[in-house]
C-alpha positions in Angstrom: 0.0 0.0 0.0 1.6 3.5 -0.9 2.0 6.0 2.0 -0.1 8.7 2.1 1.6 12.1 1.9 2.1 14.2 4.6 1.3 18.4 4.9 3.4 20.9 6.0 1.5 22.9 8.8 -0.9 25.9 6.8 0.1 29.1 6.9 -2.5 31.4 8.7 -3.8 34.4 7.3 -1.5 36.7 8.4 1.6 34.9 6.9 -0.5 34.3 3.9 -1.5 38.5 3.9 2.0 39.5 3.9 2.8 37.1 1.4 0.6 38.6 -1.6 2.2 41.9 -0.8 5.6 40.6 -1.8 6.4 41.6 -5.5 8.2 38.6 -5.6 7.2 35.2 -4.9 9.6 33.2 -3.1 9.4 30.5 -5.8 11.0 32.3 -8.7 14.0 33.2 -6.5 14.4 28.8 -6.0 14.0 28.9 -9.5 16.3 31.3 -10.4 19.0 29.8 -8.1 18.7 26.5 -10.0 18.6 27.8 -13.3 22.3 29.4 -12.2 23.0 25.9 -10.8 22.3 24.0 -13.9 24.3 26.7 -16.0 27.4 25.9 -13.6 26.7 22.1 -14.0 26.1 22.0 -17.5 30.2 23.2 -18.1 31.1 19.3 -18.1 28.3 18.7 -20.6 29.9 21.1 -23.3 33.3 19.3 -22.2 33.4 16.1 -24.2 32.9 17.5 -27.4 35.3 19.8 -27.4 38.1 18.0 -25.6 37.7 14.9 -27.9 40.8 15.5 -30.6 42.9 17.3 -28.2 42.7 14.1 -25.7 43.0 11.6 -28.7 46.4 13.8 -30.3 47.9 14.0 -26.5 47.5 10.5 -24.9 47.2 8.4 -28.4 44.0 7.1 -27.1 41.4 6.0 -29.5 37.7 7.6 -30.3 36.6 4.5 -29.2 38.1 4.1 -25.8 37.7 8.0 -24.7 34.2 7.7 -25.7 33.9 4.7 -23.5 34.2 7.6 -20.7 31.9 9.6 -22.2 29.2 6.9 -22.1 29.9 5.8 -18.7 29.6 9.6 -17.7 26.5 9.4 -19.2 25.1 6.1 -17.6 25.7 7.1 -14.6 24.2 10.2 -15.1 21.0 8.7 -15.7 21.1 5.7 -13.7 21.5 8.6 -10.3 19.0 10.6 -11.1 16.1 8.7 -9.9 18.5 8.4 -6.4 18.9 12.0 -6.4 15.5 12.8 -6.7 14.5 10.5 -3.8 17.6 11.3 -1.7 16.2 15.0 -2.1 13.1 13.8 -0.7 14.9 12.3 2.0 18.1 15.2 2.7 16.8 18.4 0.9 17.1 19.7 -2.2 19.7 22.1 -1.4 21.9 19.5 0.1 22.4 17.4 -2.4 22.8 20.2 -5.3 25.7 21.4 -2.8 27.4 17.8 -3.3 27.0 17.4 -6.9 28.4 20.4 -7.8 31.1 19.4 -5.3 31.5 16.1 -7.9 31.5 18.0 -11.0 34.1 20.5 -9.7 36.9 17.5 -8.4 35.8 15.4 -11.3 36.7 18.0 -13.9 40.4 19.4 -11.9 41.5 15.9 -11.4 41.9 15.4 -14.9 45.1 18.0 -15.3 46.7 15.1 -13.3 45.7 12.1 -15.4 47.5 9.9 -17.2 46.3 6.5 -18.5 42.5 6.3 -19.9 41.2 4.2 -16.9 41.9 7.7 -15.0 40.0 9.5 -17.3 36.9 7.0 -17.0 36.9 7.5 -13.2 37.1 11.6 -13.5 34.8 11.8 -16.5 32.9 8.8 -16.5 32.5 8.1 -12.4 33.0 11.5 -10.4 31.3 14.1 -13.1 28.6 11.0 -13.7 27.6 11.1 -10.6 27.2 14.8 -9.8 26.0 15.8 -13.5 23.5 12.8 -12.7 22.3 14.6 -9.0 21.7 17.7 -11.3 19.7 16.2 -13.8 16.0 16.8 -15.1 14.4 14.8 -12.3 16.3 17.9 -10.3 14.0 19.8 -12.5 10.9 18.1 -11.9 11.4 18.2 -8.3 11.9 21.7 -8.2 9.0 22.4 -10.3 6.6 19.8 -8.4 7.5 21.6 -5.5 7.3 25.4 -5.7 4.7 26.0 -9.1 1.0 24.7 -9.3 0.8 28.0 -12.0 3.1 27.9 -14.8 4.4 24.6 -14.2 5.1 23.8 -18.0 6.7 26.8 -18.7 8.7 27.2 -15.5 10.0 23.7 -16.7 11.0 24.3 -20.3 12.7 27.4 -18.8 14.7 25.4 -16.0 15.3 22.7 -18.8 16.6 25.7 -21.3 19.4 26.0 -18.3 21.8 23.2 -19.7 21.4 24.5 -23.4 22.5 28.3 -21.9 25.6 26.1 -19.8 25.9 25.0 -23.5 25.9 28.1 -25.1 28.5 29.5 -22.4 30.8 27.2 -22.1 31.4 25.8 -25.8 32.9 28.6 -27.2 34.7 29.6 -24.2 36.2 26.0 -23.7 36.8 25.7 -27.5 39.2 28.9 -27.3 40.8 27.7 -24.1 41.7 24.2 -25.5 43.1 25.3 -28.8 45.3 28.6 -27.3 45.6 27.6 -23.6 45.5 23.9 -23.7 42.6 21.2 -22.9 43.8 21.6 -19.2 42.6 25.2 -18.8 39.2 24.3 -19.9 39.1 21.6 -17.8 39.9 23.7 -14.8 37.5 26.2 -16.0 34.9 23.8 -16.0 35.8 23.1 -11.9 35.8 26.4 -11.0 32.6 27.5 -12.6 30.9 24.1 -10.9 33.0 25.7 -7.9 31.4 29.1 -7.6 28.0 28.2 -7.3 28.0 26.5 -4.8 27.3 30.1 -2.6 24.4 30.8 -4.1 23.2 27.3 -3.7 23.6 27.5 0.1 22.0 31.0 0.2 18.9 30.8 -2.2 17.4 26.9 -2.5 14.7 26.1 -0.2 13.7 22.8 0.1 9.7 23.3 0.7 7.2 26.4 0.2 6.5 25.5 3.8 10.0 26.5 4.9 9.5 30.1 4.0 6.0 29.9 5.3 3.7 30.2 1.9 2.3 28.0 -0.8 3.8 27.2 -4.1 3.2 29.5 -6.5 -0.4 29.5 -7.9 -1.7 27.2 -5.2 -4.4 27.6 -2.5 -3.5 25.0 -0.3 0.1 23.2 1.3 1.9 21.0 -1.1 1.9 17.8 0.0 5.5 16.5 1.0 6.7 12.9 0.2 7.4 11.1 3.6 11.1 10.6 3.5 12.5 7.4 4.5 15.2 5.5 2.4 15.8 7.1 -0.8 17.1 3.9 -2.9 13.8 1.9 -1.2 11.5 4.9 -2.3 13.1 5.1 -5.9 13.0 1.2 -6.6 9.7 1.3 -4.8 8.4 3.9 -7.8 10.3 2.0 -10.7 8.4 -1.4 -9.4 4.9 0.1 -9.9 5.6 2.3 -12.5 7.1 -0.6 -14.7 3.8 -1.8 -14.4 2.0 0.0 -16.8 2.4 0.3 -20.4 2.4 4.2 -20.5 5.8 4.0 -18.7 7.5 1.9 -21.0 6.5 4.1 -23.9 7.9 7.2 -22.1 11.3 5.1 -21.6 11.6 3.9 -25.3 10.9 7.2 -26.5 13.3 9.2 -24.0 15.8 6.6 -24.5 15.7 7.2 -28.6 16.0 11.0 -27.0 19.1 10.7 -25.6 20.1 8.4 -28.2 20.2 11.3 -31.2 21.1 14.6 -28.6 24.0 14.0 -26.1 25.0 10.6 -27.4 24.9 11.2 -30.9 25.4 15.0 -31.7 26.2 16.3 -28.5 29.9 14.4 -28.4 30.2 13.6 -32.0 29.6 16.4 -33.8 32.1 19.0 -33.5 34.8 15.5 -34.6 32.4 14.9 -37.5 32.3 18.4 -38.7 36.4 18.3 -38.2 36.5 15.2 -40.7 35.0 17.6 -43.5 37.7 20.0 -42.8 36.0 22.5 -40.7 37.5 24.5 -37.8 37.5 22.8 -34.5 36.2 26.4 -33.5 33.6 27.2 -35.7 32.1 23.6 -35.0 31.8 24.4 -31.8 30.4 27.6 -32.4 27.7 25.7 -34.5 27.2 23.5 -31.2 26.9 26.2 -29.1 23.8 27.6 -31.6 22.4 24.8 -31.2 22.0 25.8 -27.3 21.2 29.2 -28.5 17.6 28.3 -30.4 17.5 25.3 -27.7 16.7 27.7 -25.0 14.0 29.1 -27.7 12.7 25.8 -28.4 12.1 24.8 -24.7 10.7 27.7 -23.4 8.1 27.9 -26.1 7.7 23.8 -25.5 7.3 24.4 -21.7 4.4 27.5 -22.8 2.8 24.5 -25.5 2.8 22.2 -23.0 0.2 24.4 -20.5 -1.9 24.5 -23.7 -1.4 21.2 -26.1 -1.5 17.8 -25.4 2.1 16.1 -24.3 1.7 13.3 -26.3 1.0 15.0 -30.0 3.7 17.8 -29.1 6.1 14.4 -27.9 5.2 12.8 -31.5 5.6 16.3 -33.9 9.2 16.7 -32.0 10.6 13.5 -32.5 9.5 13.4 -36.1 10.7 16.5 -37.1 14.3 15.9 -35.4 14.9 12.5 -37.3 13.9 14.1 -40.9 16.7 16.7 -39.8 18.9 14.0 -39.3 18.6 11.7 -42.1 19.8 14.9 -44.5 22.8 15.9 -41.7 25.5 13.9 -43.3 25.0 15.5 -46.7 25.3 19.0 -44.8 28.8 18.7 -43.8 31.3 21.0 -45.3 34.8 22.9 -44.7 32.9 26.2 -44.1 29.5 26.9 -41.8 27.6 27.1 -45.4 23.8 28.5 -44.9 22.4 24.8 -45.2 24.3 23.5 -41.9 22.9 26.8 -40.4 19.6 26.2 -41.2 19.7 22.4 -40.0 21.2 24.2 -36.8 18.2 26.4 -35.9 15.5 23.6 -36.8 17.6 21.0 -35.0 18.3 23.4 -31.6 15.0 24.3 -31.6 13.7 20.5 -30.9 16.9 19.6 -28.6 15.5 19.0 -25.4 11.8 20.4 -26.4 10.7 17.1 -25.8 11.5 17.5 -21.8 8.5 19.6 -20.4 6.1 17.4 -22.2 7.7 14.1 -20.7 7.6 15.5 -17.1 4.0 16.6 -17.4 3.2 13.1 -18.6 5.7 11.6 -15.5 3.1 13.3 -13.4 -0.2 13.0 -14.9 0.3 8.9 -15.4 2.0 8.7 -11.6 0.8 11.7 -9.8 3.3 12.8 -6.5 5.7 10.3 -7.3 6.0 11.5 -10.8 9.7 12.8 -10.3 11.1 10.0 -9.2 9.6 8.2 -12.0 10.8 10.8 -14.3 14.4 9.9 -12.8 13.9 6.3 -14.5 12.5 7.3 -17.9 15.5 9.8 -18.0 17.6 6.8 -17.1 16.6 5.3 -20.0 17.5 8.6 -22.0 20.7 8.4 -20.7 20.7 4.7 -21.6 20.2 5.5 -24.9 23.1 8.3 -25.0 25.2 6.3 -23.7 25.2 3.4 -26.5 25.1 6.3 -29.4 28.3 7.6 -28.0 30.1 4.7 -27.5 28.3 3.2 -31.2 29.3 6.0 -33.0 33.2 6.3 -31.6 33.0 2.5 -32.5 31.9 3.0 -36.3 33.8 6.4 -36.7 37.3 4.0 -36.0 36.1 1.3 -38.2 34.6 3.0 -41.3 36.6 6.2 -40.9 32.9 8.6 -41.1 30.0 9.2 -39.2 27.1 8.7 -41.8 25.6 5.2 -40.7 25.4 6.7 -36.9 23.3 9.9 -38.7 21.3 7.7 -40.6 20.4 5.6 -38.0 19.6 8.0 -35.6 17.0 9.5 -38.2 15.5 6.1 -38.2 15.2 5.8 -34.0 14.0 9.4 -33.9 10.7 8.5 -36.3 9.8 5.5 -34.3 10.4 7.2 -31.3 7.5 9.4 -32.7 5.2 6.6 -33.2 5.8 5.3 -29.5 4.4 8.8 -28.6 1.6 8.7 -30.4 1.0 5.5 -28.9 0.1 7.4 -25.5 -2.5 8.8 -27.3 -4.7 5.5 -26.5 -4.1 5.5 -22.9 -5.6 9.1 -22.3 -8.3 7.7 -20.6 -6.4 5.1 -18.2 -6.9 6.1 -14.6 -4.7 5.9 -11.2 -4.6 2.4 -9.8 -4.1 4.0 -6.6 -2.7 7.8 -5.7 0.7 8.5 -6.8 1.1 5.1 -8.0 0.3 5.1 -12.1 -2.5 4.4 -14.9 -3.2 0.8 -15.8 -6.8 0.5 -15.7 -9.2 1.6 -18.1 -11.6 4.3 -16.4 -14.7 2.4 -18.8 -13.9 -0.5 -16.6 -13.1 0.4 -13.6 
């Protein structure tokens, strides 16, 4: 039998007076800190792309085996979200976004000192894996289950849109370190930015609305909070009845096809695949970092779309339209930033992580208050999926000496990962089987 939730004591009417006076609701300012916290995380995520060729010229190590890093990285970066998001049921929010950015920071430095590959796997791959992974979306969804009723959607595209502006920061920056400065300065970069928000972290996250006395933003009542207990029983608790039901394994095929064709796929293999055509390390990574640019476009205006439209037809238009843009990437590549590959830039950033409000609404409207933690295992699976590309496309790059089967076959994963979204559409009218639990029985029959 799931617990029931508990309530944080009601604020009486005085409290609740002198909060509508305030111009600003506590909530954005939670917001805002975490937005800065997933810039500052989001360094390590622009890292692997652009530290790629100068590791493989340095050390001699192959695509292959320093993409083997990469994909652990990025396992484990799915694999801890659903922990984090129950261990910040259990600790705090604020606690464990202090420690992962702790993680990314040593993670990052230690790598000056490195000097065989399995030391780069434990820095990139374990370390930055596992704090990138306590930062995660499910970070998002828990911040956003917690502090909005009003604006949810759009509060989450704009949180989301916070690793695309990291990405838009950093690449460049890193890009110009590495080639005048040497990959070490970026790296240390990278630790130093994780580094310095850690402050604000301490000063501005609040766990609950109920710590500063108010309701989250747009609600009339407490939020209910999550009884706390032990986080790895709570998250395998949630995976066990949400594996239950068949919407759940459509969100994980789809999300895992997700993060198969972004940070797998594009995300560490582009900028090397643009360099095989004889294009500037630089302006490669300048094309990345546009891709971050229309990303925080595109998820902002998916987070407003998904307030309005249904998740799973915006879930199947995004996934469609990313693996047309795929299938016609390899013909795009080219010495010079020509206005073709800038076009396929805009229409590709714009549907980057677009598909990430619309999953989390889903997570919660098919498993109600345990719908972040449950996000935390259909992101797993995105990370899943990221994690093969990158380590598939390395593979094939060393064998076949060019990237075109990965592209292609991206294209192919992204369309069926469309029809798996439309395949929601037929379980709009499942109900709960029980609160917070998930949908697996037809309401007709019920």
């Amino acid at each position: 039998m799931a617990s029931r939730p508990l309530v944080r004591p009601c604020p009486d009417a005085e409290t609740r007076h002198v909060t509508t006076l305030r111009r600003v609701h506590p909530a954005w300012l939670v917001a805002v800190a975490a937005f800065i916290a997933l810039i500052g995380a989001a360094g390590f995520r622009a890292t692997p792309s652009v530290l790629l060729t100068p590791l493989h010229e340095e050390f001699g190590w192959s695509l292959g085996t320093i993409s083997a890093a990469v994909s652990i990285n990025l396992l484990l970066y799915g694999l801890t979200a659903p922990f984090a998001a129950a261990l910040m049921d259990q600790f705090g929010i604020r606690r464990v976004v202090t420690v992962a950015l702790l993680l990314v920071s040593a993670g990052s430095g230690l790598t000056v000192f490195m000097t065989a590959s399995w030391q780069l796997i434990l820095c990139w791959g374990v370390l930055v894996g596992l704090g990138t992974g306590s930062m995660a979306l499910a970070f998002v969804a828990t911040v956003t289950g917690r502090w909005f009723v009003k604006h949810r959607g759009l509060v989450t595209g704009v949180l989301t849109a916070g690793g695309a502006a990291g990405q838009l920061i950093f690449l460049p920056v890193l890009a110009n370190l590495s080639e005048h400065s040497g990959w070490r300065t970026a790296a240390l970069t990278v630790a130093f930015a994780a580094l310095a928000v850690v402050p604000l972290i301490l000063w501005r996250l609040r766990d609950h609305p109920s710590d500063l006395n108010v309701f989250a933003y747009g609600a009339d009542a407490p939020t209910p909070v999550v009884p706390s207990g032990n986080a790895a029983r709570n998250a395998l608790s949630a995976l066990r009845e949400a594996s239950r039901t068949g919407p759940f394994w459509l969100l994980v095929g789809g999300f895992a096809i997700c993060g198969a064709t972004t940070n797998g796929l594009v995300g560490t293999h582009f900028i090397p695949a643009a360099h095989d055509h004889g294009m500037a390390e630089t302006t490669a990574a300048g094309l990345l970092a546009l891709v971050g640019l229309f990303d925080i476009v595109g998820t902002i205006a998916s987070g407003w779309l998904t307030d309005r439209v249904d998740s799973r037809l915006l879930l199947g238009g995004y996934y469609a339209l990313r693996g047309l843009s795929l299938l016609v990437l390899p013909s795009l590549f080219a010495a010079t930033a020509h206005p073709s590959m800038v076009l396929f830039i805009l229409f590709y950033g714009l549907d980057w992580v677009a598909t990430v409000p619309p999953t989390v609404a889903l997570c919660r409207e098919y498993f109600g208050d345990r719908g972040a933690v449950v996000f935390g295992w259909v992101f797993a699976s995105h990370q899943f999926g990221a994690a093969a590309a990158a380590l598939v496309a390395g593979t094939l790059r060393d064998r076949l000496g060019d990237y075109d089967l990965a592209w292609y076959g991206a294209g192919a994963l992204a369309i069926l990962a469309a029809l798996l979204s439309l395949a929601l559409l037929a379980g709009r009218h499942l109900k709960p089987v029980a609160p917070g639990i998930g949908l697996a029985v037809p309401a007709e029959s019920a």
